[in-house]
C-alpha angles and dihedrals in degrees: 000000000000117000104237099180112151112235126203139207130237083248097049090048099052088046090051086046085054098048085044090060105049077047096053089043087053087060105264122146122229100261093059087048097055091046079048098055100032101239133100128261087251098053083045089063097045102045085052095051083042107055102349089096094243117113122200085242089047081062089054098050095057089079084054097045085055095057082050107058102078082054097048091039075059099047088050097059089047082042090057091047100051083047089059094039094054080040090068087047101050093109097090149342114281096233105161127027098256089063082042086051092049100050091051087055083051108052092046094048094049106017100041101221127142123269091246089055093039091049093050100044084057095047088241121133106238076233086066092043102059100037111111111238125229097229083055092056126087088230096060109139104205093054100127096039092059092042083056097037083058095050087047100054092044083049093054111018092176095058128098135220092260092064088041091058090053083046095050098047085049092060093049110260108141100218134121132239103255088058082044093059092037088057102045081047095056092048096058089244119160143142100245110241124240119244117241115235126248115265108236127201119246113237113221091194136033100231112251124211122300081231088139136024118271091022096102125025120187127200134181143152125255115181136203143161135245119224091274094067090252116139125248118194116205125206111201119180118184136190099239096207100038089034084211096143093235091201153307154178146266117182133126094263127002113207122200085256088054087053109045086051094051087048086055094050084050093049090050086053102038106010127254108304116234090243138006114216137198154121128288102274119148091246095055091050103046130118093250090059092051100049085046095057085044102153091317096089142345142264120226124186130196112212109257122265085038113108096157097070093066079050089152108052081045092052089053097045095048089057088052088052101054101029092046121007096045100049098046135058117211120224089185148345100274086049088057095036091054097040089050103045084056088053101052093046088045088048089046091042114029110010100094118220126224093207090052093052087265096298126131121269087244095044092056098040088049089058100038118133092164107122127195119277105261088234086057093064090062097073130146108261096165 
């Protein structure tokens, strides 16, 4: 006798689970859902402790979470008031203990904390706090040196404490370099440092009109998070004339090497695009990307701060955020992947599209004529 059980993938089962849910939620009891589905009540439950995201020992914790809730109800109150109270320091890091110390005055004069919370919440030792400090006394000794070192600094805001040491010992002041440096430290003295600049990708090709399909491709990275607070990072590429999204990934993290392999699997499908274009991530402008692009197509970058000039692949992932993201909640990868995936092929095949005359993506890119522009196949591909 053949065995003619029925097996199911991870990604049939989720989407069962799925289909079990919107038919519970219409009122149906479990056993209409199982004939609906075609398995057995047994199967049901373990397919939900399976991949549902509830454990047995989840189901035994809920008594303790009750018990919880008037502690928690109390944690929250004290939570809201330390994020009022942060929000009063968010000038500025805390870096030395008389910012620390200053903050700590601050917070119990405004805010109205006590000195232990206040002291927490600025990573100072109430010790520390209440220590009286020697430039605070009458009797400090290094009065006048700190008094110069300030003018110094005001005089020549581009000189460090080094200089002001060789300065100091030419004007007479018997002290040594490391005082010197304790005290330019206590003073919040420093030369302010100057911001790299942002490295930019070079583009090998100005991208031409999307007159045609396969001419521009644009890419970019959306990111979420599953129900356990872990990221997901979302690759979306898109056919700017045709807008069918080609592909993408959804994985935890995508290196330079994941995507230019998933690029190759798109070229063997659809042919190399005339250009690629994107922002300036560091995945998009690193050296893998650009040996991957070698004279088969170009790289187009937009300048950075400029979103709307990748308009296309924006558009597209500002549908995905509002027609999928923000109506699911992930319990793990495979849940996203396969969520996802459903999106993306119902957004190519049934989601009708006002630029394309309200066809499909697919429709319109099935009954395309339109050819690239003879200038456009002259592009840059150093």
């Amino acid at each position: 006798m053949t065995n003619t059980r029925k097996r199911h993938t991870p990604e049939q089962v989720v989407r069962k689970l799925g289909q079990a849910d919107r038919m519970l939620a219409d009122g149906a009891d479990v056993a209409a859902v199982c004939r609906e589905l075609g398995v057995s009540e047994q199967t049901y439950y373990r397919w939900r402790n399976q991949y549902g995201g509830l454990k047995a020992d989840d189901a035994k914790r809920l008594k303790e979470l009750e018990k919880q809730n008037a502690t928690l109800k109390r944690l929250l109150a004290e939570a809201e008031l330390e994020k009022a109270a942060l929000k009063e320091l968010a000038g500025g890091k805390l870096l030395g203990p008389g910012r620390r110390r200053a903050a700590v005055a601050h917070l119990i004069a405004k805010m109205r904390v006590s000195e232990r919370m206040a002291c927490r919440l600025t990573g100072l030792s109430r010790s520390a706090y209440r220590r009286t400090l020697k430039a605070d006394t009458v009797a400090d000794p290094d009065a006048a040196l700190r008094e110069w070192l300030r003018g110094y600094a005001k005089k020549h805001p581009r000189w460090g404490y080094r200089r002001a040491y060789h300065d100091a010992r030419g004007e007479g002041w018997q002290v040594n370099h490391k005082k010197i440096q304790r005290l330019w430290r206590e003073e919040g003295l420093r030369v302010p440092q100057r911001r790299r600049r942002k490295r930019i990708g070079s583009s090998t090709a100005d991208a031409p009109k999307a007159c045609a399909p396969n001419v521009v491709w644009a890419i970019d990275f959306q990111f979420d998070v599953d129900e356990a607070g872990r990221p997901i990072k979302i690759a979306s590429i898109v056919d700017e004339h045709t807008r069918v999204c080609l592909g993408g990934l959804v994985e935890r993290s995508i290196t330079a090497d994941r995507l230019t392999d998933h690029l190759d699997d798109l070229v063997k499908l659809h042919g190399p695009p005339a250009v690629l274009r994107s922002d300036n991530g560091p995945e998009f402008i690193s050296q893998a990307i650009a040996d991957w692009a070698g004279t088969r197509t170009g790289l187009s970058y937009i300048p950075p701060g400029s979103p709307w000039l990748n308009g296309y692949v924006e558009s597209f992932n500002s549908r995905l955020r509002d027609e999928c993201l923000n109506i699911n909640s992930f319990y793990s990868l495979l849940h996203a992947q396969v969520v996802i995936g459903d999106w993306k092929v119902e957004y190519n095949t049934v989601r009708r599209h006002s630029a394309l005359g309200y066809l499909t993506p697919a429709d319109y890119a099935r009954h395309c004529t339109h050819e690239m522009e003879p200038d456009d196949s002259h592009r840059d591909r150093t």
